[in-house]
KOLTORGU-552191 format. One record per residue: residue in one letter; z, y, x of N, C-alpha, C in turn; residue number from 1. Coordinates in pm, whole numbers. Atoms other than C-alpha are relative to their C-alpha. Layout:
+--------+--------+---------+--------+--------+----------+---------+--------+---------+--------+-----+
! residu !   n_up ! n_north ! n_east !  ca_up ! ca_north ! ca_east !   c_up ! c_north ! c_east ! num !
+--------+--------+---------+--------+--------+----------+---------+--------+---------+--------+-----+
!      A !      Z !       Y !      X !      Z !        Y !       X !      Z !       Y !      X ! NUM !
...
+--------+--------+---------+--------+--------+----------+---------+--------+---------+--------+-----+
END
This chain:
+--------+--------+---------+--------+--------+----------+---------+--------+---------+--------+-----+
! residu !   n_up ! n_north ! n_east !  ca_up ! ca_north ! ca_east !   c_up ! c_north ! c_east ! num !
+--------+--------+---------+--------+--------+----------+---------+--------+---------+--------+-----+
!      X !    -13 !     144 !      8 !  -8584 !     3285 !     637 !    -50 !     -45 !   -137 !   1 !
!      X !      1 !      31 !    161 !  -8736 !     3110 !     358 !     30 !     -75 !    -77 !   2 !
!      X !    -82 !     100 !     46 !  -8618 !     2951 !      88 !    -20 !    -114 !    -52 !   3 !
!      X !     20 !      95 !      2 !  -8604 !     2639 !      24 !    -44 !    -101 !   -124 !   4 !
!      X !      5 !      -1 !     61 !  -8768 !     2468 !    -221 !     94 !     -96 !   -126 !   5 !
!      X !    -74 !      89 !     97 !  -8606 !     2322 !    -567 !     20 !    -169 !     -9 !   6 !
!      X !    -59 !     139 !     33 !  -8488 !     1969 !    -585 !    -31 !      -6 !   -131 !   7 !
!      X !    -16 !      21 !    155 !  -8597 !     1830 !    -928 !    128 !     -84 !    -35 !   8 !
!      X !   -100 !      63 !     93 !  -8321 !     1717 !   -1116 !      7 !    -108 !   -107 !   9 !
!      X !    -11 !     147 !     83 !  -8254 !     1362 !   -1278 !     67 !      -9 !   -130 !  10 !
!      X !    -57 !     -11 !    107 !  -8151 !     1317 !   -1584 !    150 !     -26 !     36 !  11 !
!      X !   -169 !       8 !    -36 !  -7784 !     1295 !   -1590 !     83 !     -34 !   -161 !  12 !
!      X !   -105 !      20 !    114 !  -7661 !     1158 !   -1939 !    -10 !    -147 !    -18 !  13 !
!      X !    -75 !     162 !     19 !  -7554 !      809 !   -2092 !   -130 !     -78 !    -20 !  14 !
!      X !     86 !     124 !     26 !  -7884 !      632 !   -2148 !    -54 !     -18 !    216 !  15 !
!      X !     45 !      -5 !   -136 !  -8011 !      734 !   -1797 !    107 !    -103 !     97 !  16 !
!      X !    -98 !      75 !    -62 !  -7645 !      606 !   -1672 !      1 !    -177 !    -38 !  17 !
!      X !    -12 !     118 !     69 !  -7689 !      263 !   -1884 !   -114 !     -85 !     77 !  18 !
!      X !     59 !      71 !    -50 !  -7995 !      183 !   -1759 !      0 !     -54 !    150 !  19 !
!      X !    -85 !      69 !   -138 !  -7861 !      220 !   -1396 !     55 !     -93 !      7 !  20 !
!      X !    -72 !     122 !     -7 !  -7628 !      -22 !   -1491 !    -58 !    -126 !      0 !  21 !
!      X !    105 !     122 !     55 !  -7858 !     -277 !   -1619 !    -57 !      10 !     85 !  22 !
!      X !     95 !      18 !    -82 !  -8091 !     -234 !   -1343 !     67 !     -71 !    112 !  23 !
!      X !   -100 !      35 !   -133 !  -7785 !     -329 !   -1058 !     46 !    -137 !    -69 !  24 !
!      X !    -10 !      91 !     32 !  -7679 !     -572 !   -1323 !    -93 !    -152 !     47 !  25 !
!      X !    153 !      86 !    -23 !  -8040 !     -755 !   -1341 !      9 !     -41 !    146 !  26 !
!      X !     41 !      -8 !   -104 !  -8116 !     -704 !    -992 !   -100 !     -77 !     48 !  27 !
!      X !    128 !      25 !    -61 !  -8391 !     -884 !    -797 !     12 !    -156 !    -61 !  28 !
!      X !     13 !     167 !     20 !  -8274 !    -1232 !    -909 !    -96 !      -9 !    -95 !  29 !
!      X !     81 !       8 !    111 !  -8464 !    -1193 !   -1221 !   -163 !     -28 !     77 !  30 !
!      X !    136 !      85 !   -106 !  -8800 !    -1236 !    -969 !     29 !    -129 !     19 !  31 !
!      X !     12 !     160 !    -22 !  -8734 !    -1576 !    -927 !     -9 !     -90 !   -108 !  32 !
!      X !     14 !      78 !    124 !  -8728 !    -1657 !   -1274 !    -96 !     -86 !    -13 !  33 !
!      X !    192 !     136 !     22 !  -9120 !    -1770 !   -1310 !     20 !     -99 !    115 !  34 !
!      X !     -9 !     107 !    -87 !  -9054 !    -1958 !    -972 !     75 !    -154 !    -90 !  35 !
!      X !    -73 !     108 !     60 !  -8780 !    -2168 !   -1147 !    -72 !     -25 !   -109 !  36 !
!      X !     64 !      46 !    105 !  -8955 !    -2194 !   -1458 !   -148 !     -89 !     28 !  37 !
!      X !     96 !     108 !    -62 !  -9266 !    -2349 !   -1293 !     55 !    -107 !    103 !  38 !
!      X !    -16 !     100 !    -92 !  -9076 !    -2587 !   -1061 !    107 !    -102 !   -113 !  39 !
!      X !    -71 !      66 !     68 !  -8845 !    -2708 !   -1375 !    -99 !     -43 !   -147 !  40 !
!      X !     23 !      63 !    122 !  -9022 !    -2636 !   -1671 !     45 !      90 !   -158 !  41 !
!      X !    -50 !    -133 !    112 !  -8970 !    -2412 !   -2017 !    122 !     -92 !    -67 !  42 !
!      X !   -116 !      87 !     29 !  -8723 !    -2689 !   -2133 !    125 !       5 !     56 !  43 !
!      X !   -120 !     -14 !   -132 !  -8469 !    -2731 !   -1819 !     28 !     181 !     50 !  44 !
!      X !    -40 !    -130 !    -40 !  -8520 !    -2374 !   -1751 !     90 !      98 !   -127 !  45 !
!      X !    -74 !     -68 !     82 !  -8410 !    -2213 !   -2078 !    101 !     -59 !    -17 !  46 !
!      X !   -117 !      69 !    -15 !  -8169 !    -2484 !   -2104 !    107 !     100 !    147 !  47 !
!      X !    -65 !     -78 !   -132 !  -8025 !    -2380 !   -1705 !     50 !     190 !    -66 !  48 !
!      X !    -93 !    -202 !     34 !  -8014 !    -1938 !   -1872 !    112 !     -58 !    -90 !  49 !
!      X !   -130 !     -28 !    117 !  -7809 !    -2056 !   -2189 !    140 !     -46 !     41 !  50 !
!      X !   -108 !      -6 !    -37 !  -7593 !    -2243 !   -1964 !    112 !      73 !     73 !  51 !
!      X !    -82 !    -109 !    -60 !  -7540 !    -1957 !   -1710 !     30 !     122 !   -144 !  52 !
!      X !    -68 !     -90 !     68 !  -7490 !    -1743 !   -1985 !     90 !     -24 !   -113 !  53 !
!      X !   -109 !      62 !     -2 !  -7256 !    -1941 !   -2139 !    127 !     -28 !     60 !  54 !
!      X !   -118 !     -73 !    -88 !  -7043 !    -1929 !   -1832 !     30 !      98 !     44 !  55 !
!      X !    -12 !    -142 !    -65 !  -7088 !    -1626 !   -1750 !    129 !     101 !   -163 !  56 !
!      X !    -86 !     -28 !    123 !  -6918 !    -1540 !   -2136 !     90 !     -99 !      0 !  57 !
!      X !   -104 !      57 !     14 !  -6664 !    -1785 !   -2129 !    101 !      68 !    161 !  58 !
!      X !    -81 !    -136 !    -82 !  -6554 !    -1598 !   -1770 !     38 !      88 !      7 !  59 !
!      X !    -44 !    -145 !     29 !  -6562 !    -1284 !   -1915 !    165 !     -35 !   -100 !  60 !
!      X !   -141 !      55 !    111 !  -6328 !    -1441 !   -2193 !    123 !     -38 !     53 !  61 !
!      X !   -129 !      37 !   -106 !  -6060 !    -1564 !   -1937 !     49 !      98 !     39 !  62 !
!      X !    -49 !     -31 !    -54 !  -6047 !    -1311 !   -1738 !     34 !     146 !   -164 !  63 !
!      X !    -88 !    -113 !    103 !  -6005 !    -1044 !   -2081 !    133 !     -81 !   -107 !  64 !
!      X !   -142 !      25 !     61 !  -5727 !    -1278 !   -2225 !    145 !     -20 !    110 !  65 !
!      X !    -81 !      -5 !   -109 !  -5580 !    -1297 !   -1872 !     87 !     151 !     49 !  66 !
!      X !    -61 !    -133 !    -27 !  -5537 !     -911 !   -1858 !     48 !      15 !   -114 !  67 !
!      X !    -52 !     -23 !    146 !  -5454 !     -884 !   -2233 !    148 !     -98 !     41 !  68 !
!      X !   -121 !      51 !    -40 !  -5134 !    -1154 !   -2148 !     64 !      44 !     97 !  69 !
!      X !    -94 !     -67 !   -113 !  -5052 !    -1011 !   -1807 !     47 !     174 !    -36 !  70 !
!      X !    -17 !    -140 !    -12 !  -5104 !     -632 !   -1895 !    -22 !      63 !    110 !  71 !
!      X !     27 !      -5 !   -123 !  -5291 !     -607 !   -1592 !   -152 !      49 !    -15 !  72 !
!      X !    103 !     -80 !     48 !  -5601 !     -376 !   -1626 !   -102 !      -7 !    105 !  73 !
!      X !    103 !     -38 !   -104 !  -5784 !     -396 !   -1294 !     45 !    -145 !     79 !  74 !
!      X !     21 !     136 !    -80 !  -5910 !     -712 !   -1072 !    130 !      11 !     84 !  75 !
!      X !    -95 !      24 !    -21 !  -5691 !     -635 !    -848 !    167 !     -25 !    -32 !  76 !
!      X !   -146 !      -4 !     49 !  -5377 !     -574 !   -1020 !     10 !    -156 !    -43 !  77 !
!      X !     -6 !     168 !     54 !  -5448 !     -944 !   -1212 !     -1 !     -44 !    111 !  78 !
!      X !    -23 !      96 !   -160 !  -5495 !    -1093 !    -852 !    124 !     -19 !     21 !  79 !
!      X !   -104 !     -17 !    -52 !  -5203 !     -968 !    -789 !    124 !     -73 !    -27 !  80 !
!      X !   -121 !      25 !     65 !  -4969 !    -1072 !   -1050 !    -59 !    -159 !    -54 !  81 !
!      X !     16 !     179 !     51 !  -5155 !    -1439 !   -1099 !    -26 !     -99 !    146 !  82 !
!      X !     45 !      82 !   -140 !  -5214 !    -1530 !    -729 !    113 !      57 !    125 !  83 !
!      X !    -48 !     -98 !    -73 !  -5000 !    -1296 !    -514 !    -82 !      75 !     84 !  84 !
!      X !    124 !    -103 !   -119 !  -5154 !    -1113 !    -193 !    -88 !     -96 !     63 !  85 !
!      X !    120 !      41 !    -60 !  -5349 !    -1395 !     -84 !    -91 !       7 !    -50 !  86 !
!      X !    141 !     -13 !    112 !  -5570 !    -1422 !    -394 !    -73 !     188 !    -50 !  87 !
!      X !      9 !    -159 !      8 !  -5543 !    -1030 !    -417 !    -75 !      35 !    167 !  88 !
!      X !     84 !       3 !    -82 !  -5673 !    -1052 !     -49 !   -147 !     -18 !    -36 !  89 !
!      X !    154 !      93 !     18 !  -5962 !    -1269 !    -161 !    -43 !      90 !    -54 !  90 !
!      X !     30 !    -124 !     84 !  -6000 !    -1060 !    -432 !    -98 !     149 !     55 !  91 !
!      X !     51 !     -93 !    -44 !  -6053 !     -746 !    -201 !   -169 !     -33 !     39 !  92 !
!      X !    115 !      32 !     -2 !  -6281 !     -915 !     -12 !   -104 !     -47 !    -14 !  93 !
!      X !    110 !      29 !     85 !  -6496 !    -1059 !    -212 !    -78 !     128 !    -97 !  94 !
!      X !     87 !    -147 !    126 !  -6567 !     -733 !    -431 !    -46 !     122 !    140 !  95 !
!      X !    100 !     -65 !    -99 !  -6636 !     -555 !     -54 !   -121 !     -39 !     10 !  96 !
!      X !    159 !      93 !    -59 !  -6869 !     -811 !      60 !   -133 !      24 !    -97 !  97 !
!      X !    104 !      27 !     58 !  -7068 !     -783 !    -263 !    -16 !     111 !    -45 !  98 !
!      X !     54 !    -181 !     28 !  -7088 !     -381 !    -275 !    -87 !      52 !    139 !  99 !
!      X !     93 !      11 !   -132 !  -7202 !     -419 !      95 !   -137 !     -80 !     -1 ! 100 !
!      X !    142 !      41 !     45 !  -7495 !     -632 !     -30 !    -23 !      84 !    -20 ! 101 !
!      X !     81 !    -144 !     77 !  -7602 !     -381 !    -277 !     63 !     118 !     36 ! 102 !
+--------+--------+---------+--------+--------+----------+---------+--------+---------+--------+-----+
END
């Protein structure tokens, strides 16, 4: 029987893992950028990133003074203890639905 040949092997350490991240982060939206920027404009459009990334850091900021006051370390657990099981429902499924996208 013969054998089979080698599988090359991927890198496997922390930059390789980082950029994974960043790549799932990014994801495809970033293609639509030039669209929006030609239908708005280099004005309205850089304006529109600083504001999403503006909320996008003031969300992060909530939800890390929300676990820092509760002592609640994981989405769900904060769901839990600021909404009960319905928002801890939501919670679930909303973080399925959007691992079943990607």
């Amino acid at each position: 029987m013969p054998t089979p040949a080698p599988v090359p092997s991927r890198p496997r350490n922390i930059v390789y893992g980082i950029a994974n991240l960043a790549n799932y982060i990014v994801g495809a939206g970033i293609l639509g950028l030039p669209f929006v920027f030609s239908k708005t404009g280099w004005g309205v459009g850089c304006f529109l990133i600083l504001l999403a990334a503006f909320a996008t850091s003031l969300s992060f900021d909530f939800l890390l003074q929300a676990s820092t006051a509760s002592g609640c370390y994981s989405y769900d657990a904060l769901a839990l203890r600021t909404g009960g099981k319905l928002l801890q429902k939501v919670d679930e499924i909303s973080f399925e639905s959007c691992c079943a996208i990607h």
